[in-house]
C-alpha positions as CSV (number, residue, x, y, z in Angstrom):
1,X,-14.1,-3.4,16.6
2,X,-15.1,-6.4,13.7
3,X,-15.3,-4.8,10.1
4,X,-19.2,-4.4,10.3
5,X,-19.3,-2.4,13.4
6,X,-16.6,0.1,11.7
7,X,-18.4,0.0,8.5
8,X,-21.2,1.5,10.0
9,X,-19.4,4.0,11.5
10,X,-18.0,5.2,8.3
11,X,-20.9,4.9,6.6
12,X,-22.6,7.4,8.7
13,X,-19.7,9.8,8.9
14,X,-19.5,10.2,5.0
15,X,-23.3,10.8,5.4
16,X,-22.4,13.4,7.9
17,X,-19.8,14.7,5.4
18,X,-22.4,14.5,2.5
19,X,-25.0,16.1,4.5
20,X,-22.4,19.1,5.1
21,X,-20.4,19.3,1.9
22,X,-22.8,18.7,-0.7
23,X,-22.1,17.3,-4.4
24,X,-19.7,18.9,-6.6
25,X,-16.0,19.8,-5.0
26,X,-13.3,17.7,-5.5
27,X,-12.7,14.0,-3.9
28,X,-9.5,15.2,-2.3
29,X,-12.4,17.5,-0.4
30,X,-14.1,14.7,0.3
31,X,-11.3,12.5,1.7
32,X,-9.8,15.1,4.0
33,X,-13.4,15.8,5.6
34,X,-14.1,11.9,6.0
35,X,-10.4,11.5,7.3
36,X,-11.4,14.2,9.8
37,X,-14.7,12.6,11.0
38,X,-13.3,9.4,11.0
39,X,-10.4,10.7,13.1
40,X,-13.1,12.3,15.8
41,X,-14.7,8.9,16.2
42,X,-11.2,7.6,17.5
43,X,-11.1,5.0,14.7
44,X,-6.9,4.8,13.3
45,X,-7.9,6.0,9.8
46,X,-4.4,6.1,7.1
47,X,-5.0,8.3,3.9
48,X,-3.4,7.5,0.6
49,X,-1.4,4.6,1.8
50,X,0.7,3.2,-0.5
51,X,0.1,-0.2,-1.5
52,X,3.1,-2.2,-3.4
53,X,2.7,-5.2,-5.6
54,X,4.9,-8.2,-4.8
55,X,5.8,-9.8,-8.3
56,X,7.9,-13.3,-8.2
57,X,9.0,-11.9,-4.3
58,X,9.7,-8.9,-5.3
59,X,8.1,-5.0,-4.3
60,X,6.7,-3.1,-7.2
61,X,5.7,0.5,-6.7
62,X,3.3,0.4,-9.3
63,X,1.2,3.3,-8.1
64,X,-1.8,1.8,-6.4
65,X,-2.8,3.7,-2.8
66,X,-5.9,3.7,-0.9
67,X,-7.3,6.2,-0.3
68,X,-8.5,5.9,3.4
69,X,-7.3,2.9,5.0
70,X,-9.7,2.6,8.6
71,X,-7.8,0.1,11.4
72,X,-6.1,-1.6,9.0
73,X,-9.7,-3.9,8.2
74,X,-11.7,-1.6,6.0
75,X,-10.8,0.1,2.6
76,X,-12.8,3.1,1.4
77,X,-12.1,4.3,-2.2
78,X,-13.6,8.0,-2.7
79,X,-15.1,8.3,-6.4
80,X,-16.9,11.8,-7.2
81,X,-18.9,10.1,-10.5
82,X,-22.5,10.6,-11.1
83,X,-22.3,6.7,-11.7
84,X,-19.5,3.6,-10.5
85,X,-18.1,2.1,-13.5
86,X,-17.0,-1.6,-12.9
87,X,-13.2,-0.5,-13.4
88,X,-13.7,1.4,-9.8
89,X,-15.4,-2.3,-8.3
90,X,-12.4,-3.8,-9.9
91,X,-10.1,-1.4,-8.2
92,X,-11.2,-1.7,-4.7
93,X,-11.6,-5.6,-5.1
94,X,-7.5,-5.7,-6.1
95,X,-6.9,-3.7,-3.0
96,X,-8.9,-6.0,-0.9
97,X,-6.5,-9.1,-2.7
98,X,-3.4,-7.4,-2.2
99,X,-4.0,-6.2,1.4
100,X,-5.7,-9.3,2.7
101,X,-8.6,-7.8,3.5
102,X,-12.1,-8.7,3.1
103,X,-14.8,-5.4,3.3
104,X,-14.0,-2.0,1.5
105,X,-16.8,0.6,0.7
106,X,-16.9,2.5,-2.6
């Protein structure tokens, strides 16, 4: 599956998650019921993968991790905000830099 078919299918499963959970509980809520839906889809779906900066050749565990990591193509970063502030566009466009990647969904 190319990048856009599986971004659809995401897309649609955190509708379906959405649709079931409502607003207000807690994005670890969130990410464990998109993990789930994701999972039932038969998509490979990581959660909270760490993600290591390499300085001058060397690893740094600086912290970063994604939250749900979908076939290794597609990064989705959870945010429970009534509004995306550029720092969260920011964040997922470092993870897209440092993993090679080229589509994540906020």
């Amino acid at each position: 599956m190319l990048e856009n078919e599986i971004s659809k299918v995401i897309v649609n499963a955190a509708f379906q998650v959405h649709s079931n959970l409502g607003p207000g509980l807690l994005e670890s809520a969130y990410e464990h019921a998109l993990l789930y839906e994701l999972q039932q889809t038969g998509l490979n779906v990581e959660r909270q993968v760490e993600l290591p900066l390499i300085y001058k050749k060397v690893e740094l565990n600086c912290g970063y991790r994604i939250d749900l990591w979908v076939e290794r193509l597609v990064i989705v970063e959870l945010k429970t905000v009534e509004k995306f502030d550029p720092l969260h566009v920011a964040q997922l466009l470092t993870y897209l830099k440092l993993t090679d990647n080229h589509l994540g969904l906020l």
